[in-house]
C-alpha positions as CSV (number, residue, x, y, z in Angstrom):
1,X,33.3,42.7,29.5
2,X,33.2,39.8,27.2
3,X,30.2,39.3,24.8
4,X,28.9,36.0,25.3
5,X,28.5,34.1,21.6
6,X,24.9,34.6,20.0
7,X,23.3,31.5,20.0
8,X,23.3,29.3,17.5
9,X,20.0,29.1,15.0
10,X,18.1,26.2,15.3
11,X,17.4,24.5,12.1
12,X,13.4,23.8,11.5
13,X,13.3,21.6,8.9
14,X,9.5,20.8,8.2
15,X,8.3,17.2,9.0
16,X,6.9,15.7,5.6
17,X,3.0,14.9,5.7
18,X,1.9,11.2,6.4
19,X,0.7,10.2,2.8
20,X,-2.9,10.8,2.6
21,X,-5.4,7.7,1.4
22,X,-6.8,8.0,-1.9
23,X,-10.2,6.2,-3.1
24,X,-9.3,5.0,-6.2
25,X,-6.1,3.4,-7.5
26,X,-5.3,2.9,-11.6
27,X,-3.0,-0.4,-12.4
28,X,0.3,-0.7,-14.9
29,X,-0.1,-4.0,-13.9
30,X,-2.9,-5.6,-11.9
31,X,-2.8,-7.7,-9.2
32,X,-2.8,-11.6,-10.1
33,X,-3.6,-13.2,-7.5
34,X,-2.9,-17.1,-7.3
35,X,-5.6,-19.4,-5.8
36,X,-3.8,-21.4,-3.6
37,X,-4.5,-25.2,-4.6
38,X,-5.3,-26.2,-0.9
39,X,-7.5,-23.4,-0.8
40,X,-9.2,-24.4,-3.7
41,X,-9.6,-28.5,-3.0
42,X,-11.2,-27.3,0.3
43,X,-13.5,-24.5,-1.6
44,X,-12.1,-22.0,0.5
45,X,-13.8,-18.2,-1.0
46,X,-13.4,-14.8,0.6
47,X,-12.5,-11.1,0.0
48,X,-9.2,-9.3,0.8
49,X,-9.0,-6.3,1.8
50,X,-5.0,-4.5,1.9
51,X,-4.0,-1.4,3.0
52,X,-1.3,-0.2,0.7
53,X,1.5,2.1,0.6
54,X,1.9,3.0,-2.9
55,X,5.3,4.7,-3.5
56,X,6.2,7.9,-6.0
57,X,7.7,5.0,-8.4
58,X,4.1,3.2,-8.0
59,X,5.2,0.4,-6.6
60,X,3.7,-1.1,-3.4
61,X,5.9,-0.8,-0.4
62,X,3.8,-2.1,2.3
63,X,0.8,-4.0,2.9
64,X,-1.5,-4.3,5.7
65,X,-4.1,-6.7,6.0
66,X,-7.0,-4.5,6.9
67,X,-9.9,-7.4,6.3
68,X,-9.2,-10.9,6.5
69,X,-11.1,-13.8,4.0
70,X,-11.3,-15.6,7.1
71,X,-8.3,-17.6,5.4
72,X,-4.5,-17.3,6.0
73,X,-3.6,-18.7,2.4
74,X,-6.3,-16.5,0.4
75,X,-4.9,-13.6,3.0
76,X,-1.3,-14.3,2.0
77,X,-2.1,-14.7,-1.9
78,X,-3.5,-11.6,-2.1
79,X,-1.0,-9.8,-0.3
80,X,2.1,-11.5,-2.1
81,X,-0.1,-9.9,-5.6
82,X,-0.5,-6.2,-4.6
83,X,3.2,-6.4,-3.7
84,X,4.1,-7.8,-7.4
85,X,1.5,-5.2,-8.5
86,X,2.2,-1.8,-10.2
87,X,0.5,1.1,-10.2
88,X,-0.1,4.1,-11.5
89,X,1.7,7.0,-9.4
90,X,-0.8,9.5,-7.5
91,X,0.3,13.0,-9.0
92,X,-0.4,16.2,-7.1
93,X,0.1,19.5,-9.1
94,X,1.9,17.9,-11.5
95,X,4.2,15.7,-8.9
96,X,3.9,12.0,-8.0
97,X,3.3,11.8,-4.5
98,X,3.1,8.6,-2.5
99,X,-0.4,7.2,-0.7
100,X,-2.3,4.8,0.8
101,X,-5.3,3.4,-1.1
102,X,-7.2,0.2,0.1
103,X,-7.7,-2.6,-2.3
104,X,-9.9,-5.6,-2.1
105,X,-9.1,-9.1,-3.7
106,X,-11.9,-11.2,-4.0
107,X,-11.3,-15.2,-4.2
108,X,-14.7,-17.1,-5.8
109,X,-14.6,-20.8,-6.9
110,X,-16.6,-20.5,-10.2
């Protein structure tokens, strides 16, 4: 009697974590956020709040608005900054990990 074939092994590769949120980010190169002119002549203030996916390189890959000014163009500013931004990668026993860390932008006429 024929042996059927043994079956073939099913590879379990391990799913990678979600990258964890971290409290406190350090900058290369800090956000410079641009105070929109309109925004300005209509004395338009507020405070940003991003969600951001820092990558191993420490570069932002993508931002979420997770608290608005109350204004699309100070919203959009300080998005368009963190993603121009640089920062310095999160390392974890020695290796640079990406994360999420939330940053807040705050727009003030002075």
């Amino acid at each position: 009697m024929p042996s059927s074939p043994a079956p073939a092994a099913v590879a379990q590769t391990a799913t990678p974590a979600p990258p964890k949120t971290v409290s406190g980010v350090e900058y290369l190169e800090a956000p410079q956020p641009v105070y929109p002119p309109l925004a300005r002549r209509a004395a338009e203030e507020g405070k940003v709040t991003l969600r951001v996916l820092v990558n191993r390189q420490g570069r932002a890959e993508q931002v979420e608005l997770r608290s608005s000014s109350g204004y699309d163009r100070l919203d959009e500013s300080a998005r368009q900054s963190v993603l121009k931004a640089r920062f310095r990668p999160h390392l974890e026993d020695g290796i640079a990990v990406a994360v999420y860390a939330l940053v807040s932008i705050n727009f003030s006429i002075q």
